[in-house]
VOLO-310042 format. One line per field, with one value per residue (C-alpha): residue in three letters; x, y, z; chain. Coordinates in nm, 2 decimals. Layout:
res <- ALA ...
X <- X ...
Y <- Y ...
Z <- Z ...
chain <- A ...
***
This chain:
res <- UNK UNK UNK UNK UNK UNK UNK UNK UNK UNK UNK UNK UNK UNK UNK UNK UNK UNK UNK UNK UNK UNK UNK UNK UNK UNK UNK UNK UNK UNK UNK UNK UNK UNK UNK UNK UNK UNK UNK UNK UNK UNK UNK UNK UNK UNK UNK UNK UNK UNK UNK UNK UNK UNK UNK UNK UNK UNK UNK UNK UNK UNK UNK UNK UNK UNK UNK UNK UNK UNK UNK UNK UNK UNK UNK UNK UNK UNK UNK UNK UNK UNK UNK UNK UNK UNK UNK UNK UNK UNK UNK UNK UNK UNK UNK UNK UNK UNK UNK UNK UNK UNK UNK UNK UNK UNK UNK UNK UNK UNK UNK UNK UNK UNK UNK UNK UNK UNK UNK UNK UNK UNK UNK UNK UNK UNK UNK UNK UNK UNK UNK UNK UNK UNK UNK UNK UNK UNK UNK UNK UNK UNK UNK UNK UNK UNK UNK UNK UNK UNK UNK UNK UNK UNK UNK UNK UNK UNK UNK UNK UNK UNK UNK UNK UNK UNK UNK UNK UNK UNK UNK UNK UNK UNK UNK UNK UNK UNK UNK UNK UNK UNK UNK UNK UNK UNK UNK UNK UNK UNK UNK UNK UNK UNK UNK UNK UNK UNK UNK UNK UNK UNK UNK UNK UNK UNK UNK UNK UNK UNK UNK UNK UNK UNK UNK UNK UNK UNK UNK UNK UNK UNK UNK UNK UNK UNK UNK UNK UNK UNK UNK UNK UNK UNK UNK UNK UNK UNK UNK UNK UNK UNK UNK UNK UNK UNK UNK UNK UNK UNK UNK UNK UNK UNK UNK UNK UNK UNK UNK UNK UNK UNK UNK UNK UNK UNK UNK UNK UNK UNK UNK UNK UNK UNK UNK UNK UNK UNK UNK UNK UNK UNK UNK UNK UNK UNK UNK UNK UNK UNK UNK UNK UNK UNK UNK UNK UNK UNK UNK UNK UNK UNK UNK UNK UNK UNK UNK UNK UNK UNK UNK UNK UNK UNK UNK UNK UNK UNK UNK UNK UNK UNK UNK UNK UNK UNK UNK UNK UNK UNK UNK UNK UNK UNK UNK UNK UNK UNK UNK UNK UNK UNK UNK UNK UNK UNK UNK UNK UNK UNK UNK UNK UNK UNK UNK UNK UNK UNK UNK UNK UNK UNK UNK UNK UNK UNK UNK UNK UNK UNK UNK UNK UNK UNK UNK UNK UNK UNK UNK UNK UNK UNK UNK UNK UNK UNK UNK UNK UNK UNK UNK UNK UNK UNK UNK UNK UNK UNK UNK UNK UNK UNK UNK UNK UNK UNK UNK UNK UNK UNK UNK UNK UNK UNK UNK UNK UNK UNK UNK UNK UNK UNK UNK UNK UNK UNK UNK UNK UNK UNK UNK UNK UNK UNK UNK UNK UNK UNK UNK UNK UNK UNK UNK UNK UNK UNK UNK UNK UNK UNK UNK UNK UNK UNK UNK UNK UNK UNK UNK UNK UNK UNK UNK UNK UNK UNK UNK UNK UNK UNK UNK UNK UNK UNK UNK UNK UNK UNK UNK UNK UNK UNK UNK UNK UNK UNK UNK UNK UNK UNK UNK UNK UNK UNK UNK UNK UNK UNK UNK
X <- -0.80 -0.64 -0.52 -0.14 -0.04 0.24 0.39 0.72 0.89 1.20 1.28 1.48 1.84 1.96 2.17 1.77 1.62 1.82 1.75 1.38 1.12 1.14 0.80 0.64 0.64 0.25 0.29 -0.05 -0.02 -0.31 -0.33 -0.43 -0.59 -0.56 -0.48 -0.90 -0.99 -1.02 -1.23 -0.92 -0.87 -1.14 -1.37 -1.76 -1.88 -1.72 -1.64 -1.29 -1.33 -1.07 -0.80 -0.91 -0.90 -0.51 -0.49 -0.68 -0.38 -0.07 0.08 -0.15 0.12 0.02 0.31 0.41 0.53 0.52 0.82 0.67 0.30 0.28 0.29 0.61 0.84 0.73 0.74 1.04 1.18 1.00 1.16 1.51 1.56 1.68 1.47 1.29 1.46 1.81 1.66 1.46 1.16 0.83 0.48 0.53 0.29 0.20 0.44 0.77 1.09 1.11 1.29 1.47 1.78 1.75 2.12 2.08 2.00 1.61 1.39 1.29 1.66 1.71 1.46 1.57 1.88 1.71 1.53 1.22 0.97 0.85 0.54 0.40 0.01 -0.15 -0.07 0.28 0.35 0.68 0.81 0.84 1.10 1.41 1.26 0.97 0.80 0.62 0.33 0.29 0.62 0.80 0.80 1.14 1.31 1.00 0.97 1.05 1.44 1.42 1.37 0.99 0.98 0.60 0.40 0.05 0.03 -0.19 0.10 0.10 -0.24 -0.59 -0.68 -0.39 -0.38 -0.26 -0.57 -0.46 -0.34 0.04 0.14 0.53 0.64 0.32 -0.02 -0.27 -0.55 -0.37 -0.49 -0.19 -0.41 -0.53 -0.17 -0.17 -0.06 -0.01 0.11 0.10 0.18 -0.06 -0.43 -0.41 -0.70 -0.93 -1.19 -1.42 -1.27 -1.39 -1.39 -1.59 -1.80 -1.94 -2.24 -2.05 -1.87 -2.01 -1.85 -1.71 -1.33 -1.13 -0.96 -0.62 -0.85 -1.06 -0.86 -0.93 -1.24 -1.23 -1.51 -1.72 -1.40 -1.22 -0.87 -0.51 -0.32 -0.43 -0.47 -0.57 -0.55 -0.56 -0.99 -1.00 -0.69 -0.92 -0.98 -1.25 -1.22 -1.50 -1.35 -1.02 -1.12 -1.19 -0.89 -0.59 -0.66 -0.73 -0.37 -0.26 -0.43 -0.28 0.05 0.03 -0.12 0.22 0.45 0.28 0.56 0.87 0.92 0.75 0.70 0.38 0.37 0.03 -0.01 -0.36 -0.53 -0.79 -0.90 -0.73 -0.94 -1.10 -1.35 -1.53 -1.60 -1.77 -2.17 -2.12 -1.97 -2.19 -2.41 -2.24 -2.13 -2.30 -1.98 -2.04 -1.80 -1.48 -1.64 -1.73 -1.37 -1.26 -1.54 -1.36 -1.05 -1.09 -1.29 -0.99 -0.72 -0.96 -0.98 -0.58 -0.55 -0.80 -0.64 -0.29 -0.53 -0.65 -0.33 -0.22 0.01 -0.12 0.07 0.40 0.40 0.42 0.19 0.25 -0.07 -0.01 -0.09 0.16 0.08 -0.23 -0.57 -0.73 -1.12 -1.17 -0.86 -0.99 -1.32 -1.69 -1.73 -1.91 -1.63 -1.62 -2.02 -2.11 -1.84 -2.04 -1.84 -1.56 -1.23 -1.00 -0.68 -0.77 -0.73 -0.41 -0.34 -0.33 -0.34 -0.18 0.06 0.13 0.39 0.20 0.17 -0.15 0.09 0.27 0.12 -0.09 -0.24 0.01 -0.08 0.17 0.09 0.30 0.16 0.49 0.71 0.44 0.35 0.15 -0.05 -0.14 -0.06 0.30 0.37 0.77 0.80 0.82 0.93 0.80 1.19 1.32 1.14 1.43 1.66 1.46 1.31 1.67 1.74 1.43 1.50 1.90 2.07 2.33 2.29 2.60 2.65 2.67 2.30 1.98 2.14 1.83 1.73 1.73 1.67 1.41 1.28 1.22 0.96 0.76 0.81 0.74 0.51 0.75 1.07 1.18 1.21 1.37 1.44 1.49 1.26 1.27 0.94 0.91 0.64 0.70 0.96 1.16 1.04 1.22 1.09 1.30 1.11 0.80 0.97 0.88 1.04 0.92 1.18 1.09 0.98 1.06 0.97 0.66 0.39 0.25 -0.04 -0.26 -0.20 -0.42 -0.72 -0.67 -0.85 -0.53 -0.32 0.03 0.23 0.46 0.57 0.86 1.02 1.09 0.85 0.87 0.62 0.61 0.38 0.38 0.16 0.03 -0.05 -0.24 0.09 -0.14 0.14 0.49 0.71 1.03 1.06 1.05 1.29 1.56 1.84 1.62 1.49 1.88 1.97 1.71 1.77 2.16 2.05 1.82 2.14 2.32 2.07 2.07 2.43 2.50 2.55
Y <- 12.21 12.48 12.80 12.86 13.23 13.37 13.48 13.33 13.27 13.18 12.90 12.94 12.85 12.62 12.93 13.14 12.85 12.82 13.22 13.16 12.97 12.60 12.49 12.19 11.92 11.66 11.43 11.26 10.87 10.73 10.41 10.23 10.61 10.62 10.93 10.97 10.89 11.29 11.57 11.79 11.50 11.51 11.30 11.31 11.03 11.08 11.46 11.56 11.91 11.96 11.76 11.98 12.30 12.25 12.21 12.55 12.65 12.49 12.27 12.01 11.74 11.61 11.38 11.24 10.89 10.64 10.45 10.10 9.97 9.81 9.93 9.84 9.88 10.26 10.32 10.15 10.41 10.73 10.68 10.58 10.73 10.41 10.17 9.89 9.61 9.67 9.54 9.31 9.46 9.32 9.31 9.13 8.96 9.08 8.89 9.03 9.16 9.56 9.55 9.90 9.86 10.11 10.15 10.37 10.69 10.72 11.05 11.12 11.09 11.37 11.53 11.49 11.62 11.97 11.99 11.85 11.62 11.37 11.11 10.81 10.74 10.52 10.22 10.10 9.76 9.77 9.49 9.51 9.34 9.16 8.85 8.65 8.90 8.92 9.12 9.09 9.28 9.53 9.51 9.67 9.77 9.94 10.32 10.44 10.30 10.45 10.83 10.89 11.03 10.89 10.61 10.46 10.21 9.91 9.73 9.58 9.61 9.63 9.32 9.13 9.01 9.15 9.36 9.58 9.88 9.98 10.26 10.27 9.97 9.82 9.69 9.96 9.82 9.43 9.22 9.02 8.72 8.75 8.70 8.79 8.50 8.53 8.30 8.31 7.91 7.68 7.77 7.87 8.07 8.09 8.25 8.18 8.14 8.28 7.97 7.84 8.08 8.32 8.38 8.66 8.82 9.15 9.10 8.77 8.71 8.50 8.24 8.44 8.68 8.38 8.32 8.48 8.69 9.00 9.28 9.07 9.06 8.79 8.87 8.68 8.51 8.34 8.53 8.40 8.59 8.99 9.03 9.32 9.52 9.44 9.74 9.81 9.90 10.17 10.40 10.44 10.80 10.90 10.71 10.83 11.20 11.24 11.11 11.33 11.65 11.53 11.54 11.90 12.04 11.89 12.00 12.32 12.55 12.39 12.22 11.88 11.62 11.43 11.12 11.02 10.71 10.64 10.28 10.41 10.30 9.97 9.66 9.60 9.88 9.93 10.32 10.46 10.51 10.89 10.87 10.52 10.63 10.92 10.76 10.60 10.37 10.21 10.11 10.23 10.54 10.63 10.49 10.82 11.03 10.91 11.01 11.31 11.41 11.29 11.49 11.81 11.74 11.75 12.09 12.22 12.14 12.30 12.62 12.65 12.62 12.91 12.66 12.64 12.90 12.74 12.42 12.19 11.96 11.66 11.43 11.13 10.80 10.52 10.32 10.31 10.20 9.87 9.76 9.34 9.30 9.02 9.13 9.11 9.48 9.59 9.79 9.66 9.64 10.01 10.20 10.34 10.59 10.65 10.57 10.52 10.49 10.85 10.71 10.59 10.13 9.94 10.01 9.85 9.58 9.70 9.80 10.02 10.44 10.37 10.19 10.46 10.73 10.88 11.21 11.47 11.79 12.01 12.31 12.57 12.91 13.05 12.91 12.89 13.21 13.10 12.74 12.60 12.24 12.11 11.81 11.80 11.45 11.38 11.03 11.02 10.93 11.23 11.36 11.29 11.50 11.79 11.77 11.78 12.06 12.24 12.18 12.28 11.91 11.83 11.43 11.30 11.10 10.77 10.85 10.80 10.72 10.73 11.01 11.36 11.69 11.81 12.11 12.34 12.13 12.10 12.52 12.65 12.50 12.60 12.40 12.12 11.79 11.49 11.38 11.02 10.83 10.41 10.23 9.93 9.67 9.30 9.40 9.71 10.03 10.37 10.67 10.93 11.25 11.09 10.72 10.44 10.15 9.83 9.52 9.16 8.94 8.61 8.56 8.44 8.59 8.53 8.28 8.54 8.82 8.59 8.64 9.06 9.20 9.46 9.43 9.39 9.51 9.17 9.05 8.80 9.11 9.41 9.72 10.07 10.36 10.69 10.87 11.22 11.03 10.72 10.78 10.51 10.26 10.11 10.05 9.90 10.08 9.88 9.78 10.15 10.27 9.98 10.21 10.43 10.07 9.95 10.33 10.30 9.94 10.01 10.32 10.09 9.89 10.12 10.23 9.85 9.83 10.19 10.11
Z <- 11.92 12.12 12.01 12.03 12.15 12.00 12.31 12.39 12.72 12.84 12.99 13.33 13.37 13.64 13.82 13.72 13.86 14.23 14.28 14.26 14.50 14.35 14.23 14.37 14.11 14.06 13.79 13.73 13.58 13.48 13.39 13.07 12.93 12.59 12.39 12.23 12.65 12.71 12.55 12.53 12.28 12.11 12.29 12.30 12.48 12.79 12.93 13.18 13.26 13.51 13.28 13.01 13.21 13.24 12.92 12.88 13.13 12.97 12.68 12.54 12.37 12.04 12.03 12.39 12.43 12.76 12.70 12.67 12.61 12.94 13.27 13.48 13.23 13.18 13.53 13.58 13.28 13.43 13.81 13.66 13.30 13.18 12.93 13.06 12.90 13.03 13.35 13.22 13.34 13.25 13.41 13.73 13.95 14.25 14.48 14.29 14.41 14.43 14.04 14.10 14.22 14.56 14.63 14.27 14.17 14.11 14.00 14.38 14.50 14.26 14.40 14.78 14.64 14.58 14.92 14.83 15.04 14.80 14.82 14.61 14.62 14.42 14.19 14.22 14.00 14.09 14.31 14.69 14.88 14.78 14.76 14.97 15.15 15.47 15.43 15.81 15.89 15.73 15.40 15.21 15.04 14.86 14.77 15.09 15.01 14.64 14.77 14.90 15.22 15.24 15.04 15.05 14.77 14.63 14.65 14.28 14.06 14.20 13.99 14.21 14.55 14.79 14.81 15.08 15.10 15.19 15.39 15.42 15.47 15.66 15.55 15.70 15.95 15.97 16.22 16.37 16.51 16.09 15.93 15.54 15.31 14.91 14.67 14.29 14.27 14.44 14.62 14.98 14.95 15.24 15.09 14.76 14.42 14.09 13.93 14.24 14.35 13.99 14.18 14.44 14.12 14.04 13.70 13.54 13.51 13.22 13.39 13.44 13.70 13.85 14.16 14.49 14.52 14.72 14.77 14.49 14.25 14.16 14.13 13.97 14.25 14.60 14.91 15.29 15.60 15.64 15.65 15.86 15.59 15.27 15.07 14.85 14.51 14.51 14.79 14.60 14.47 14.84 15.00 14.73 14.72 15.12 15.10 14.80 15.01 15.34 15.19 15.02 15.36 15.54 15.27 15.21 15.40 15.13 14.79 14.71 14.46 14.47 14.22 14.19 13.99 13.96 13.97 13.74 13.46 13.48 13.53 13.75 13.67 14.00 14.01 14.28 14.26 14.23 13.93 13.76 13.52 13.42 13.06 12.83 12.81 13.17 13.37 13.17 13.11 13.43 13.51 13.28 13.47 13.87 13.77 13.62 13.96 14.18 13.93 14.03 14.40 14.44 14.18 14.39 14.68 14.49 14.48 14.84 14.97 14.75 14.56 14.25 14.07 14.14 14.10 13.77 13.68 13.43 13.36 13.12 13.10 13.12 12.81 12.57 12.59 12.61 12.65 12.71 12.98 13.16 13.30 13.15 13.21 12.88 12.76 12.43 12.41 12.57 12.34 12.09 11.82 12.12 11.99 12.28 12.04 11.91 11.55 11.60 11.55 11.81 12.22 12.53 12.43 12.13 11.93 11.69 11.77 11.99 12.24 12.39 12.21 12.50 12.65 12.77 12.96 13.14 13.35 13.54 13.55 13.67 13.45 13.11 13.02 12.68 12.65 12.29 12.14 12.11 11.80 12.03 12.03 12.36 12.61 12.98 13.01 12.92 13.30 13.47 13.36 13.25 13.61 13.74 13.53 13.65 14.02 13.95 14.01 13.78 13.67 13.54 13.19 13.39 13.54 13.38 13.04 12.83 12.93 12.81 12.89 12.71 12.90 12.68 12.53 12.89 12.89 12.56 12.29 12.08 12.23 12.06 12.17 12.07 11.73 11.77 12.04 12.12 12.22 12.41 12.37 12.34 12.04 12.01 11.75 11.65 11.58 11.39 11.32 11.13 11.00 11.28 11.25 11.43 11.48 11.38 11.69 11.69 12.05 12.23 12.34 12.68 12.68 12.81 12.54 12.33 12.37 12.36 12.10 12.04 11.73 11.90 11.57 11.60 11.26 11.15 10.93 11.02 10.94 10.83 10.86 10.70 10.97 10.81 10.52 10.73 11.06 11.12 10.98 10.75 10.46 10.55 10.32 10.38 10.03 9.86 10.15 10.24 10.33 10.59 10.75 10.80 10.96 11.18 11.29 11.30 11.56 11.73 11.79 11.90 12.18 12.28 12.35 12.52 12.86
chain <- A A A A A A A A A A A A A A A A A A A A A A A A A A A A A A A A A A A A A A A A A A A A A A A A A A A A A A A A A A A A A A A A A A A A A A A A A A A A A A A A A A A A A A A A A A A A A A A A A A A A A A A A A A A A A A A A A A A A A A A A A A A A A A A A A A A A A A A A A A A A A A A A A A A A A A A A A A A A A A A A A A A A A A A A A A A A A A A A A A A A A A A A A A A A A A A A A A A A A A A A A A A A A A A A A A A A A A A A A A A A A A A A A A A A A A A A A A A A A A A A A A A A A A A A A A A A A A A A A A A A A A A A A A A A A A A A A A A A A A A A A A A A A A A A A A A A A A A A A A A A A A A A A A A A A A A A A A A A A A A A A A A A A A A A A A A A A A A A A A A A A A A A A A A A A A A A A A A A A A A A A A A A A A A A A A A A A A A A A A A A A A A A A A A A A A A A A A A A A A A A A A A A A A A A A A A A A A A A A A A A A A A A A A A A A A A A A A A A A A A A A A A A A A A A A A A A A A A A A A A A A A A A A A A A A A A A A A A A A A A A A A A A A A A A A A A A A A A A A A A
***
């Protein structure tokens, strides 16, 4: 646990802000880190010095939320500052339509707004295109269209085909005599399947990730063409932060924003032989272990550039953690006493704390004068329009409507952040201070979801939590407290409908 100073700053004004040199902006998204993942956390099996060093340097969040358990909805939320389900966003496969619409405002368009250059490396899970895309001609409308001056993307998840890379709107190192081809409906495949072929798999698949194998993996989907653009997985911690630190030396002489959404430690789990071994936990461990090198290589890089100083860093994670996700990786065998969820129920997918409830560090040596632990509770989509605020653009009330500014929180372990906070998963919950309420679901789950190991927190009736006595939502207290269960739902309700 860190100590908390007592010192208090204040947190600039937008007219403080526009008299000063604006800080560069990194937000670091890791994906599928749960909130026990880090020694800053309280981890033992698995040590991340340099995430743990900015916590040593900032605000370590006890209470920060992604705003859904899965992975495009909350980054559909962080770029737009709207919830997930007013768009219908859900995880797409890798073939989808860009699901952001681009003629809208977005977090970077804010940011070119303010001057800044902005970039997106890493993992984007997003949607490209408008439809059926061409991966052997331009493909947009894609980042470049929602505000990043410069991209270089997998272009959905690494355990999807395409498995090439994306730089702008072109596949980098494609071989036109080699066209790319990628369906998601029928095989037209031209190499081995993992249903075919088990012998060439490094690790076994579940059927959903049994299609097209690529650099030993077999992946979800069907892929032909495009040979000489095939990445492999293991060189990701090398290729992404040359990119990252290519960008910063460019940008260097004004303002940027770098969103770095990592592919780590989503399956598959292929780290890098300089960082296998280095768990006990195998290959998620040393998942942990790669990014937490790759996060030091680009705040090092901040520091040699004499950067560091100014510039904001957010690390997070954008939803909680999960261990059997379709590959036979030993993550569920090699995990020991390690508690990904950090105590809390549940993980990816669900709709219990462990969900959303991840890992949040912010750092900003110019603007944080004092670091310690915050319990602010906290909602990745509340970064737009504190960023805004930070970076002096005023958003109007028809922008980003779930968002809110919550900037003193990000500046001051003692600001305070929101009172009342939705979570998405495959129902809707609401927290008010310390009650959580979870919806009834009377849906279906996706065939695949079965045979995940998480509890996904989906009941017929509705479900009430008292988390300042049960943080780990072990008793449903809807029966001792009706009238707080139908406030709750009636706010819930009235989030659903503001448009």
């Amino acid at each position: 646990m860190l100590a908390c100073s007592e010192q208090v700053t204040t947190e600039p004004t937008k007219e403080a802000t526009a008299n000063i040199q604006k800080p560069n902006v990194v937000i670091f998204y890791v994906d599928d880190l749960g909130y026990g993942d880090l020694s800053s956390y309280g981890a033992t099996s698995v040590s991340t010095p340099n995430i743990d060093a900015l916590a040593q340097d900032g605000i370590r969040f006890t209470d920060a939320h992604s705003s859904a358990s899965t992975c495009t909805p909350s980054r559909f939320s962080l770029l737009t500052g709207r919830y997930a389900f007013r768009n219908k966003a859900a995880i797409l496969p890798g073939d989808a339509p860009l699901i952001i619409d681009h003629t809208k405002p977005t977090l970077p368009k804010v940011f070119k707004e303010a001057g800044y250059k902005t970039a997106v490396v890493g993992k984007w899970h997003l949607g490209l295109g408008d439809g059926f895309v061409d991966w052997n001609k331009a493909v947009k409308p894609g980042p470049i269209e929602l505000g990043f001056d410069y991209s270089f993307l997998l272009p959905a998840t690494g355990d999807r085909v395409p498995t090439v890379y994306l730089e702008n709107h072109h596949v980098v190192g494609l071989d036109p005599n080699d066209p790319i081809k990628v369906s998601y409906a029928e095989d037209i495949s031209d190499r081995p399947l993992g249903t075919e072929a088990p012998e060439l798999l490094k690790m076994g698949a579940d059927l959903q990730h049994s299609a097209t194998i690529v650099n030993g993996i077999s992946r979800i989907g069907w892929m032909s063409g495009g040979k000489a653009a095939e990445w492999v997985d293991e060189d990701f911690p090398f290729v992404f932060t040359d990119k990252a630190k290519t960008f910063m030396q460019e940008s260097k002489d004004e303002p940027f924003m770098l969103f770095f959404p990592f592919s780590d430690i989503h399956v598959p789990r292929a780290p890098n032989k300089m960082f296998v071994g280095k768990t006990s936990m195998g290959r998620r461990g040393d998942a942990i272990v790669q990014m937490d090198w790759m996060t030091g290589q680009i705040v090092d890089e901040l520091k040699k550039l004499g950067l560091y100083e100014n510039t904001l860093i957010i690390f997070s994670s954008d939803n909680g953690p999960v261990l059997d996700d379709g590959y036979d990786d030993a993550a569920v065998e090699m995990l020991g006493d390690h508690d990904p969820s950090g105590a809390f129920r549940g993980g990816k997918y669900s709709a219990y704390e462990a969900g959303t409830r991840v890992p949040m560090i912010v750092t900003y040596p110019n603007g944080i004068k004092v670091n310690g632990d915050s319990d602010a509770l906290v909602s990745q989509i509340d970064f737009y329009r504190s960023l805004a605020t930070l970076v002096g653009v005023d958003v109007p009330s028809t922008e980003a409507i779930d968002s809110q500014d919550i900037l003193p929180a990000l500046l001051n372990v003692d600001g305070e952040g929101r009172s009342v906070m939705l979570e998405e998963s495959f129902t809707l919950s609401l927290r008010e201070n310390n009650w959580k309420y979870i919806a009834p679901f009377s849906g279906e789950t996706p065939d695949w979801l079965s045979n995940k190991t998480v509890e996904n927190g989906l009941s017929s009736e509705a479900q009430l939590f008292d988390l300042s006595k049960d943080l780990k939502e072990q008793h449903n207290v809807i029966a001792q407290y009706p009238d707080i269960a139908t406030r709750l739902a009636a706010t819930l309700t009235n989030i659903i409908n503001k448009e």
